[in-house]
Every structure is written in structure tokens, then in C-alpha cells.
PALO-899837 format. One record per residue (C-alpha): residue in one letter; residue number from 1; x, y, z. Coordinates in Angstrom, 1 decimal. Example, Ala and Ser with C-alpha at 12.3 -4.5 7.8 and 13.67 -1.06 7.14 Angstrom:
2
+------+------+--------+--------+--------+
| resn | resi |      x |      y |      z |
+------+------+--------+--------+--------+
|    A |    1 |   12.3 |   -4.5 |    7.8 |
|    S |    2 |   13.7 |   -1.1 |    7.1 |
+------+------+--------+--------+--------+
***
This chain:
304
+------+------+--------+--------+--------+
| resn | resi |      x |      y |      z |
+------+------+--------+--------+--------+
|    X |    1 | -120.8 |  -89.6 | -110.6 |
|    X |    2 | -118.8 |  -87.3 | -108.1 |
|    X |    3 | -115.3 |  -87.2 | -107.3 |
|    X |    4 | -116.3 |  -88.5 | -103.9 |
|    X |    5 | -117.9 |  -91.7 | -105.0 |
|    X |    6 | -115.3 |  -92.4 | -107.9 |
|    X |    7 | -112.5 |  -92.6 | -105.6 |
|    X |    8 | -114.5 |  -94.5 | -102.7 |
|    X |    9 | -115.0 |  -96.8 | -105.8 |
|    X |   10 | -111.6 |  -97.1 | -106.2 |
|    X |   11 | -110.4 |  -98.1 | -103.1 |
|    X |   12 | -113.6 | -100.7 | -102.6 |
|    X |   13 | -111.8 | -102.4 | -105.5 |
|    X |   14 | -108.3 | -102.0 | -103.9 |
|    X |   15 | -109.7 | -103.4 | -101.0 |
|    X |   16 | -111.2 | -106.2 | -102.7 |
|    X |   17 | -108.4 | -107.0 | -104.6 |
|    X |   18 | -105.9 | -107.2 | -101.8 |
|    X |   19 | -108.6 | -109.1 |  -99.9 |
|    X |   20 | -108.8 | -111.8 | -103.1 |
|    X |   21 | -104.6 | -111.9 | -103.1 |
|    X |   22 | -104.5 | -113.0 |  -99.4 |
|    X |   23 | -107.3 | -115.0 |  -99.5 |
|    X |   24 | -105.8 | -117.3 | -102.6 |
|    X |   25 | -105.4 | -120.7 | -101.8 |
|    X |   26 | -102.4 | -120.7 | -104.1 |
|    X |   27 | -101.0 | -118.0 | -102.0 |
|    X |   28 | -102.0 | -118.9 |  -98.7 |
|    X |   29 | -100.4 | -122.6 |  -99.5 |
|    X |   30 |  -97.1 | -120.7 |  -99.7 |
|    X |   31 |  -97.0 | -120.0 |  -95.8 |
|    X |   32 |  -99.2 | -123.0 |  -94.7 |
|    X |   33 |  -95.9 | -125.4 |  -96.4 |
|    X |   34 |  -92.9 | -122.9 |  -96.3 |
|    X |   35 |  -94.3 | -120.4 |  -93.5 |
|    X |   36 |  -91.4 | -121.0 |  -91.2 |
|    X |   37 |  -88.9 | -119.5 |  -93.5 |
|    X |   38 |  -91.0 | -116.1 |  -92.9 |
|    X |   39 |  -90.5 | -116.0 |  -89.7 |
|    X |   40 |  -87.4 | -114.4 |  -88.7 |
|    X |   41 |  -88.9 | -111.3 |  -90.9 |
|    X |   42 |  -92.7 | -111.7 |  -89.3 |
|    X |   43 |  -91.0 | -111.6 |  -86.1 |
|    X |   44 |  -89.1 | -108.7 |  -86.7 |
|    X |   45 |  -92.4 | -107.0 |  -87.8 |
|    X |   46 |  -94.2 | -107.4 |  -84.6 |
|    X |   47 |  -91.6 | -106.5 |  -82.4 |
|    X |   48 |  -91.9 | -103.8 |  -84.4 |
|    X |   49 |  -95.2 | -102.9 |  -84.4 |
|    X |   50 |  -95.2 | -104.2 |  -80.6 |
|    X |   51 |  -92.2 | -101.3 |  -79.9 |
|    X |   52 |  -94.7 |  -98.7 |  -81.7 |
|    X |   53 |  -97.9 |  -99.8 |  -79.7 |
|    X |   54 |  -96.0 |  -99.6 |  -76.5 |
|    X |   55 |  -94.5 |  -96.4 |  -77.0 |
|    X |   56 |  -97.8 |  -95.5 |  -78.2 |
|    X |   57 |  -99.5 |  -96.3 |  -75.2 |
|    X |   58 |  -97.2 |  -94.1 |  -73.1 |
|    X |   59 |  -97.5 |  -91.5 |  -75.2 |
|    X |   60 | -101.3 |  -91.8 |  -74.8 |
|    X |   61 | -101.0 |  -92.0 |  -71.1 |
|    X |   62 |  -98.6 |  -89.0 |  -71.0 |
|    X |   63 | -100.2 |  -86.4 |  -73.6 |
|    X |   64 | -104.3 |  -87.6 |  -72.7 |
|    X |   65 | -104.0 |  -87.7 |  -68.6 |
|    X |   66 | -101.0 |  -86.6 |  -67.4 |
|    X |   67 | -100.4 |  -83.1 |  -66.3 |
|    X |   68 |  -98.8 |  -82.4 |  -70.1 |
|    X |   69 | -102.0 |  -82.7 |  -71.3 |
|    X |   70 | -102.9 |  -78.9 |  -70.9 |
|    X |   71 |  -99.8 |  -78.3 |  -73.1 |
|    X |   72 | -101.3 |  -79.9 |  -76.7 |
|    X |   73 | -104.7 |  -79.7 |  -77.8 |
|    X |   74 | -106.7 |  -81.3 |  -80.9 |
|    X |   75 | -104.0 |  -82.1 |  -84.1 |
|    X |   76 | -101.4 |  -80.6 |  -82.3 |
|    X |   77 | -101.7 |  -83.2 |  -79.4 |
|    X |   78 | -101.9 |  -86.1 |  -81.8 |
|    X |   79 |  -98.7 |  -84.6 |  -83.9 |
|    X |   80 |  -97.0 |  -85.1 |  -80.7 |
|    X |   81 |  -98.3 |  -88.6 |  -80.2 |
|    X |   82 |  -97.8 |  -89.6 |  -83.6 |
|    X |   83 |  -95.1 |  -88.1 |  -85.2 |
|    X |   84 |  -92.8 |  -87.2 |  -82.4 |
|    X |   85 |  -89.1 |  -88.5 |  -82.0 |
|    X |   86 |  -88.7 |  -91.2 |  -79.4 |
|    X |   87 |  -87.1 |  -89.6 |  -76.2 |
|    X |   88 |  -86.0 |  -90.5 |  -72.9 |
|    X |   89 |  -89.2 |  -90.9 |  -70.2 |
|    X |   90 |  -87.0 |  -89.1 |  -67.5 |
|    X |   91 |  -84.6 |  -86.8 |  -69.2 |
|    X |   92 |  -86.9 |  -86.1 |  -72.7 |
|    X |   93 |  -83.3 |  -86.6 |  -74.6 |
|    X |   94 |  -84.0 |  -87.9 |  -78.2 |
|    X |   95 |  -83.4 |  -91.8 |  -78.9 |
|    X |   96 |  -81.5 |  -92.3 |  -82.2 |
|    X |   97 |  -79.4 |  -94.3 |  -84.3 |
|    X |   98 |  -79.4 |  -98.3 |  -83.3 |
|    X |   99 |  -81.0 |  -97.0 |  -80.0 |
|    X |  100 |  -84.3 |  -97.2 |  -81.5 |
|    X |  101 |  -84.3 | -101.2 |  -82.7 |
|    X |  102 |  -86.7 | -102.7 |  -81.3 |
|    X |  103 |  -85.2 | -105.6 |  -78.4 |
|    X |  104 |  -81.6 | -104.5 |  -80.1 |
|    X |  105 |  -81.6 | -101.4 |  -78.9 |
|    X |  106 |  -82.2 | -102.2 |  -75.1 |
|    X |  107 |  -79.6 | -105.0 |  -74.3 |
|    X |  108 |  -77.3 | -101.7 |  -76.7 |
|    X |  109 |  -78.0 |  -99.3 |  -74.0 |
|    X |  110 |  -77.5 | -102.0 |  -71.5 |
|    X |  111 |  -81.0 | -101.0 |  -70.3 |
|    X |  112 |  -80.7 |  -97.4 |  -69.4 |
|    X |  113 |  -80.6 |  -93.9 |  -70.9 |
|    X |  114 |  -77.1 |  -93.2 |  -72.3 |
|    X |  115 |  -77.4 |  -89.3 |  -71.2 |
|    X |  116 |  -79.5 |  -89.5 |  -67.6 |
|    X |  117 |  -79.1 |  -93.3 |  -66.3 |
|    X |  118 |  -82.5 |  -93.7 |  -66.3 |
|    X |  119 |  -83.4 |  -97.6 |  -66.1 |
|    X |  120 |  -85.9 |  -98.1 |  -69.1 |
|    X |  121 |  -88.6 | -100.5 |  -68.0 |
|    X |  122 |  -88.0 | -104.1 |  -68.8 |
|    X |  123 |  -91.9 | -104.0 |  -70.0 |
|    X |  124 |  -90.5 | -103.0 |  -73.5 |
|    X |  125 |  -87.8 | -105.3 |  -74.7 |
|    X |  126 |  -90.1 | -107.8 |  -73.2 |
|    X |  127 |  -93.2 | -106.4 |  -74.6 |
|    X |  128 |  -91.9 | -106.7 |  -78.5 |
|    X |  129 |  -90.5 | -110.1 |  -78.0 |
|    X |  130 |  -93.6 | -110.9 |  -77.2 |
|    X |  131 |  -95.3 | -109.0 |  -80.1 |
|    X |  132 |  -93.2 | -110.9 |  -82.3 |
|    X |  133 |  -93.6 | -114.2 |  -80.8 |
|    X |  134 |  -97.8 | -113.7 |  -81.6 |
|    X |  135 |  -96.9 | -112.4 |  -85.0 |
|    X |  136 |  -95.4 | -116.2 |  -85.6 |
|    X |  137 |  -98.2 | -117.9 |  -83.6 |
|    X |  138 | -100.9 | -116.4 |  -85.4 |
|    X |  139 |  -99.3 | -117.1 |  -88.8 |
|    X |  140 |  -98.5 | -120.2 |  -87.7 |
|    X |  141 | -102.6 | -120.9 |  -86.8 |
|    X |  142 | -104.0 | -119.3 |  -89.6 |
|    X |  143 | -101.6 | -119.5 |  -92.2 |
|    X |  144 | -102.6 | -116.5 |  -93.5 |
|    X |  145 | -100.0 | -113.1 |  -92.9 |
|    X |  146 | -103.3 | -110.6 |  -93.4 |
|    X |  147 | -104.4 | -112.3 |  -90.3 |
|    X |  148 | -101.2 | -112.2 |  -88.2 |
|    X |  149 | -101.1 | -108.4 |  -89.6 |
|    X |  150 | -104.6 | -107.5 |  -88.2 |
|    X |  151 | -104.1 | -109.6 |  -85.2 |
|    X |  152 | -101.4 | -107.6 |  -84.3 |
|    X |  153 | -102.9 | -104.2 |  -84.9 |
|    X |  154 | -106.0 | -105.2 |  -82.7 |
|    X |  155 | -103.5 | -106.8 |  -80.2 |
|    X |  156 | -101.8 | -103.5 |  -79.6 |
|    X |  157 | -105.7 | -101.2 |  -79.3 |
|    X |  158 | -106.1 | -103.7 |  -76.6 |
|    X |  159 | -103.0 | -103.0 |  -75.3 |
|    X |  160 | -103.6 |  -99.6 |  -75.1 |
|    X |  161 | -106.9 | -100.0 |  -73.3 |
|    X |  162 | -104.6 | -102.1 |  -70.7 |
|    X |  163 | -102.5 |  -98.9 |  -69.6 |
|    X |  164 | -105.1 |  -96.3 |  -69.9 |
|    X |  165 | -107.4 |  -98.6 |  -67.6 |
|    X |  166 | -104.5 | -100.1 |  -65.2 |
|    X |  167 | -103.1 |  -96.5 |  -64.3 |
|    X |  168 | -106.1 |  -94.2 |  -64.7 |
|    X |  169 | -109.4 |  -96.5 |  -64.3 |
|    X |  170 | -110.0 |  -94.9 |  -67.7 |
|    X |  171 | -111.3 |  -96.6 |  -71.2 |
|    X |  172 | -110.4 |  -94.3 |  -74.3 |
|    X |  173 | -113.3 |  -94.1 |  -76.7 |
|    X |  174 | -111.9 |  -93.3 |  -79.3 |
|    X |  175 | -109.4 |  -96.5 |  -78.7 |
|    X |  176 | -112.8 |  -98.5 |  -78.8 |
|    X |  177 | -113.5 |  -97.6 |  -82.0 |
|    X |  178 | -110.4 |  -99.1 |  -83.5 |
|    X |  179 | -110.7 | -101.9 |  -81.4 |
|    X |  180 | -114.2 | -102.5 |  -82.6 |
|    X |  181 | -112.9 | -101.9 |  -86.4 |
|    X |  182 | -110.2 | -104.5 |  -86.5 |
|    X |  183 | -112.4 | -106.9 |  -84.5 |
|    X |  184 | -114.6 | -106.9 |  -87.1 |
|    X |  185 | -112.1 | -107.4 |  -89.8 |
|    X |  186 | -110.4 | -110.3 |  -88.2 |
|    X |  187 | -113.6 | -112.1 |  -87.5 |
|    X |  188 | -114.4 | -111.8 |  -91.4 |
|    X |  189 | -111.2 | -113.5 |  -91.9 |
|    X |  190 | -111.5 | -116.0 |  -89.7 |
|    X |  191 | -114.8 | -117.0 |  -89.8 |
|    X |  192 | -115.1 | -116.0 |  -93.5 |
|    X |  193 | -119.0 | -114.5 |  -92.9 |
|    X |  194 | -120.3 | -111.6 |  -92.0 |
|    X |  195 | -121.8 | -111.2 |  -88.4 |
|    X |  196 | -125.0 | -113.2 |  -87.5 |
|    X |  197 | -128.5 | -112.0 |  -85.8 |
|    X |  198 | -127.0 | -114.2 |  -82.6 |
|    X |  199 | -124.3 | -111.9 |  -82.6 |
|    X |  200 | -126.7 | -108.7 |  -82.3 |
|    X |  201 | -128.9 | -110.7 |  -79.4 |
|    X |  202 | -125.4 | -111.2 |  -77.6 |
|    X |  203 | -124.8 | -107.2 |  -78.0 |
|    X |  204 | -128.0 | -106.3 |  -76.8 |
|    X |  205 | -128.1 | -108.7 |  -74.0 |
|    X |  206 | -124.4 | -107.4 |  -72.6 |
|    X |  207 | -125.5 | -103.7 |  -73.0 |
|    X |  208 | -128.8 | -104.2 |  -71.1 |
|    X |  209 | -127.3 | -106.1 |  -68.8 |
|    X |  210 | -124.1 | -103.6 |  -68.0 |
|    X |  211 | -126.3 | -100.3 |  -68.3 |
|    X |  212 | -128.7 | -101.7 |  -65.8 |
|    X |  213 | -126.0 | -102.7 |  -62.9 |
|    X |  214 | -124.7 |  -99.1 |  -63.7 |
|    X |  215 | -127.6 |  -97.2 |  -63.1 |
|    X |  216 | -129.1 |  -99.2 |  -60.0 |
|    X |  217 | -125.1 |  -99.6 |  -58.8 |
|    X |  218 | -123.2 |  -96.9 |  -60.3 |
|    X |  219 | -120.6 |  -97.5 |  -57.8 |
|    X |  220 | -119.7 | -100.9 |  -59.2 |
|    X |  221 | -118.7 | -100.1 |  -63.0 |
|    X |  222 | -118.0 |  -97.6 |  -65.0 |
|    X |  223 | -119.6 |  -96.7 |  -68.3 |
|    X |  224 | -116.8 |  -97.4 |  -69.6 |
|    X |  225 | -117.5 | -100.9 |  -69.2 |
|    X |  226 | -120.8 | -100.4 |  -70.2 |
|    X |  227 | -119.9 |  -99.5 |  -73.9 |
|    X |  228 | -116.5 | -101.9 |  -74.2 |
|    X |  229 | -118.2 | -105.2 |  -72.5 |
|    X |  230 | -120.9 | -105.4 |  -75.2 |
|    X |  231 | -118.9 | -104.7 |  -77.9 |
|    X |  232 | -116.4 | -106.8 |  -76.8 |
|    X |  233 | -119.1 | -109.3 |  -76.5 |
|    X |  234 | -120.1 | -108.7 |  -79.9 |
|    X |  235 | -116.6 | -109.5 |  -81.4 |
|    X |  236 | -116.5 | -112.3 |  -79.5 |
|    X |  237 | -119.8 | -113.7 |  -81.1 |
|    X |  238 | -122.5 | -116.7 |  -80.4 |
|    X |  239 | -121.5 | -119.1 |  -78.5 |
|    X |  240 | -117.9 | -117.6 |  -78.2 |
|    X |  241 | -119.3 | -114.8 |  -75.3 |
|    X |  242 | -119.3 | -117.6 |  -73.0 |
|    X |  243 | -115.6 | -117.9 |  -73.5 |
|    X |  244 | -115.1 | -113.9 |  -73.5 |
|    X |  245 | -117.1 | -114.0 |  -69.8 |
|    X |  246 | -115.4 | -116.5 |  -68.0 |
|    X |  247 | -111.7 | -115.4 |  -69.1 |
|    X |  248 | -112.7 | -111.7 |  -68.1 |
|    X |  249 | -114.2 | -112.7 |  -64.7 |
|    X |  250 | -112.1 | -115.4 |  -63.4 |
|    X |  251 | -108.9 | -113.6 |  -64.2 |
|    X |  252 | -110.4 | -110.7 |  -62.3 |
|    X |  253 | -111.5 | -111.9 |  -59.6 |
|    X |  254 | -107.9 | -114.1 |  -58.5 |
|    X |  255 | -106.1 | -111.7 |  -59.2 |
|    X |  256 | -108.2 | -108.8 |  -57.3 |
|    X |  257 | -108.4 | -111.4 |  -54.1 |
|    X |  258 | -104.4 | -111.7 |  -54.6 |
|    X |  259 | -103.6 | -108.2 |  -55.0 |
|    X |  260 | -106.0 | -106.4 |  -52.6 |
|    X |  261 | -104.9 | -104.8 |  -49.0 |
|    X |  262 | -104.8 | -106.3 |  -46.5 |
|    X |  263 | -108.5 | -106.4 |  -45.0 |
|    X |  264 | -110.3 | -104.4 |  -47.8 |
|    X |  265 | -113.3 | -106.7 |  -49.3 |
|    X |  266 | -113.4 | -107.4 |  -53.1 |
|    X |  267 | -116.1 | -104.7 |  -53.2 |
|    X |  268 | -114.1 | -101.5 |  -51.5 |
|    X |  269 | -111.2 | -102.7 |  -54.1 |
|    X |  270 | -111.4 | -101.0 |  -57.7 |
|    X |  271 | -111.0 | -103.4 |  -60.4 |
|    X |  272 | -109.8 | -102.1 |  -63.7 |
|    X |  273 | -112.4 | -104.0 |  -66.0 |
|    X |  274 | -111.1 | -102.8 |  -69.4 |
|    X |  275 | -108.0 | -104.4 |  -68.5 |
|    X |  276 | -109.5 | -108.0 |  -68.0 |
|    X |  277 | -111.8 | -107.7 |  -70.8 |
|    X |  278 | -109.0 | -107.0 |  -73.3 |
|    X |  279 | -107.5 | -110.2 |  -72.0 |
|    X |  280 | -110.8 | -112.1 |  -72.2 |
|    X |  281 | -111.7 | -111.1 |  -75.9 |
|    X |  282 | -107.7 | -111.7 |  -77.0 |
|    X |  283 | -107.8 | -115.2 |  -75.2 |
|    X |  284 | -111.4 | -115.5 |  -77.7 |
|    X |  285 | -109.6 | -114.7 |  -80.5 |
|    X |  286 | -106.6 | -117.1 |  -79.8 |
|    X |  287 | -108.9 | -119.9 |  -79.1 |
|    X |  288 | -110.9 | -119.1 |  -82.2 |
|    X |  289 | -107.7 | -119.5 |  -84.3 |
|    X |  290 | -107.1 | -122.9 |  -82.0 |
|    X |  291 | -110.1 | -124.5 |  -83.2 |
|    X |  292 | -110.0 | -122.8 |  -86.8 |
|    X |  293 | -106.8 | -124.4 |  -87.0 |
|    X |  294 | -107.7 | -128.0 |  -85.9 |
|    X |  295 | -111.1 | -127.9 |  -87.2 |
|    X |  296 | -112.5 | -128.5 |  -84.2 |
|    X |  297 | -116.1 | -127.0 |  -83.7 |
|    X |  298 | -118.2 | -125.6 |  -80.4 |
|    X |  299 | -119.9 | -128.9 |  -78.7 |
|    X |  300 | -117.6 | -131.1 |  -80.8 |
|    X |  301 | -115.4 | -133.7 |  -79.9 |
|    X |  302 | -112.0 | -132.5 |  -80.5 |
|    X |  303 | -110.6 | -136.0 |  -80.0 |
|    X |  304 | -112.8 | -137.4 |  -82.9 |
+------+------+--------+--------+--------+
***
């Protein structure tokens, strides 16, 4: 046996080890009876990771599409992304000290940069609140922290999907395959099974569906849809796809009649997509966890 395949042994049984720990019922009964006295620290973590994600996305916007694009290639542009200090967005002075808590930091800077005067975007303060807020909902409907964790990771690839799509009608593959990645481990936690053949017909029916209306109407998508909507479907599963549709379209379509010029049709108005399916497969996922959570099941009466 190879090197190689010795030490991909050795993190299958990692991996299946911490899997059995936060799948224990012994364990899990510690934050389904005493979960609320985690909360000020599983708060604290998701603002935290929602303060990263956010920042992330920027970055992402900045270093991928901007002009400053030309400036960083390959590693080097994702060093930057990565591992690079927080600055200013205006002035590109460095952030440090109690400057960089997440939430804490803003109402310390009263809301601007200390050096320029620049008025940092409410978006961020109000972005990790909320990031912490989901960390304590999903622990609080799962009663599992490996699900809150994962939640929140594939909460903020959705995220970034949001800016990239909302500013530059643009879907980030690579984004799509972490997306797809923790989608897939977060439906093994919460439905506890592996994906079924209905979940493959959904897939393929999505993907035949979007590839045809792009090449007979190329004008109306993009093909970015055409690989995020089935895979998105995918994730979202049998009969749960219905659910991922309708909170995709509807949500579109008010809010493109709201928002459009004055006297522009639906159809000469560009709708960001990605941005409405991230919301459509996160609303899934919450209301997966809803009926998890109650033990409710699809075509069931929930009042029984």
C-alpha cells in the first residue's frame, strides 16, 4: 500500500470518527437540553464566519472582476484573497486591533474609517448579526453544532454567488463547486441517507430543461444558470425542487416588476438568477430543518 492511499485511509477514519462523535445521541442530547447555554459562543462564531464570508465576497468581487484583477494572477491572486490583512475599501489603510471584531468593531469606529472617513457599509455589522442569528437557529432546529457549522459554510458560498451575480450578472464556478460540496454534506446530515435515483431524475430534468431555453433563447439565461439551477435542484431533492422553484421564481419576479424602470417590460430587464436561486435552495434547506425538526413529512398533516 502507497503513501497516498495510507494517508487517504487515515483521514476516511478521521472523518468517520468525527462524523460518529457528532452524530452520538449522548452528545447531541447535550445541546438538544442545554443548547441555549451555547449560544452566546455559537453566535459569536457565525458573526465570525459571517465577517469572513462578507469580506470574502468583496475580495472576490474586487481581485476576480474589478479592474485589480490584471494586478494578481493564479496563487498569487488567491494569497491576496485569502491571506491578506483587512483594509479600508476607500483608502486601503490596514484594519487592526479591536477594529477587526466582528459587529464590535463597527459601532468602535462609529461606522467609518478612522484614517479617510470613509462610511463602511451598514451591510457588514448587519450581515454578521445575522450570520450569528442562523448559527443559533440552525442549532436550535437541528440540535446538532456540525450542522449549524456546515450550514453556515454553505450559507456564506451562497452568499458569495449573491454579490458576484447582483453586481456583475456573473456565477463563479469554482464557487459552485463548494456550494455543491457542502450541499451534499448537509443533506447527509439531515436526511441521514445518501442521495436517491429521484434526486438524479430532478438533476437531469433541470439541466435539460435550462440548456434547452438557453440554446433556443440564449438571450433569456445565462449558462450560468444552466449549471447552478440543476444542481441546485439536485440539493434540493425529490419532492423538495418544488419548494426550490417557487421560492426562486416568485421572489424574482416581485421584485423585478418592483425594481424595473419605469416602462421597460420584465423581458428587456436583466434578472440576476444566481441571486434568487441562492435564496430559493437556502429557504429549502431552512424548511428542511422546519419539518426535520417537528417531524412533519411532505403530504402530511402537520397538525396531526
Amino acid at each position: 500500500m502507497g503513501k497516498s492511499a495510507k494517508r487517504n485511509g487515515r483521514i476516511e477514519k478521521v472523518g468517520s470518527l468525527v462524523f460518529e462523535i457528532f452524530s452520538d445521541p449522548e452528545f447531541l442530547l447535550i445541546f438538544t437540553e442545554y443548547g441555549y447555554y451555547f449560544y452566546p459562543i455559537v453566535f459569536v462564531l457565525g458573526a465570525s464566519f459571517g465577517s469572513f464570508y462578507f469580506n470574502l465576497a468583496y475580495r472576490i468581487l474586487v481581485y476576480h472582476y474589478s479592474p485589480m484583477r490584471k494586478e494578481f494572477s493564479g496563487l498569487a491572486r488567491w494569497k491576496q484573497i485569502l491571506l491578506s490583512p483587512s483594509e479600508c475599501e476607500n483608502c486601503s489603510e490596514k484594519i487592526s486591533g479591536l477594529r477587526l471584531i466582528p459587529i464590535f468593531g463597527y459601532f468602535l469606529s462609529r461606522g467609518k474609517c478612522p484614517h479617510c472617513g470613509y462610511q463602511i457599509p451598514i451591510i457588514y455589522p448587519l450581515g454578521e448579526i445575522s450570520f450569528g442569528f442562523l448559527a443559533i437557529l440552525i442549532l436550535e432546529l437541528s440540535g446538532n453544532p456540525l450542522v449549524s457549522l456546515v450550514f453556515v459554510l454553505f450559507t456564506g458560498h451562497l452568499l458569495i454567488s449573491v454579490y458576484t451575480d447582483a453586481k456583475y450578472f456573473s456565477l463563479d464556478y469554482e464557487n459552485l463547486i463548494w456550494i455543491f460540496f457542502l450541499g451534499c454534506i448537509l443533506n447527509l446530515l439531515i436526511n441521514q441517507k445518501i442521495p436517491e435515483l429521484n434526486d438524479v431524475f430532478v438533476f437531469f430534468g433541470f439541466l435539460g430543461f435550462f440548456l434547452a431555453i438557453y440554446l433556443f433563447y440564449p438571450k433569456g439565461i445565462g449558462f450560468g444558470d444552466v449549471l447552478f439551477a440543476p444542481i441546485f435542484a439536485f440539493l434540493a431533492g425529490h419532492p423538495w425542487w418544488l419548494l426550490f422553484l417557487n421560492a426562486s421564481y416568485i421572489p424574482a419576479v416581485v421584485f423585478t416588476v418592483l425594481l424595473k424602470k419605469k416602462g421597460a417590460s420584465i423581458r428587456e430587464t436583466p434578472i440576476p438568477m444566481g441571486v434568487y436561486f441562492c435564496l430559493g435552495l437556502f429557504c429549502t434547506m431552512i424548511a428542511k430543518l422546519v419539518f426535520l425538526k417537528f417531524g412533519w413529512e411532505i403530504g402530511s398533516d402537520v397538525d396531526g
